[in-house]
N, C-alpha and C positions, 0 to 999 in steps of 0.2 A: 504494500500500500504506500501511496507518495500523498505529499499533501494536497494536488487536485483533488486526487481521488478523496480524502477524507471531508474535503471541502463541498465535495459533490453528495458522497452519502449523508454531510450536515443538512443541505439545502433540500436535498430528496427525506428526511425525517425532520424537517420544521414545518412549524404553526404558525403560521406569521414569520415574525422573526425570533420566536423561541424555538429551541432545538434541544432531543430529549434524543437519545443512541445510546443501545447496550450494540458494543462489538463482541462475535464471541471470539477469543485469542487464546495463542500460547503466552507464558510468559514473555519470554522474548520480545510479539508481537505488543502484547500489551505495553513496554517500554516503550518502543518504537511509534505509537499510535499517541502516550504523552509529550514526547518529543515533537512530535509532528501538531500535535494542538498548541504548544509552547508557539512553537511557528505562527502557524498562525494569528496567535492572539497578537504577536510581535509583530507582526506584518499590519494589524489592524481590522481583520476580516472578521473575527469570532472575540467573545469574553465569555468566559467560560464559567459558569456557578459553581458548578460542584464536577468532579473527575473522582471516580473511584475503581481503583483495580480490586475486581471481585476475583476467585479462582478461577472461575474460567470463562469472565470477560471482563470489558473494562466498559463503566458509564459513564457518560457526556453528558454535561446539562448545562445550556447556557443558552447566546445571543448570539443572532447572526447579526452582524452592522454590515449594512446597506450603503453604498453612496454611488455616487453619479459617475460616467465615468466621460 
């Protein structure tokens, strides 16, 4: 997974602009999917409420932030 793609399964599991995703992962994966949200929120595209790595996946609950382009 790369951050399009995480950016795209955001935008395909949002309500508006809230977003709720359980990934299911390996370990491994699940590192890599926080990292890649880290990104994004850096870049300005997602703020993220709550991340939590369950055993065997990891939950996303935040905003998507919209702007013009």
């Amino acid at each position: 997974m790369n951050k399009v793609a995480l950016l795209r399964s955001l935008k395909n599991a949002s309500r508006s602009n809230f977003f709720s995703l359980e990934i299911p992962n390996t370990i491994e994966d699940g590192k890599q999917v926080e990292e890649l949200a880290k990104e994004l929120v850096r870049d300005g595209n997602i703020k993220i409420r709550e991340c939590v790595q369950r055993e065997y996946s990891i939950y996303l609950h935040g905003i998507i932030k919209y702007a013009s382009e």
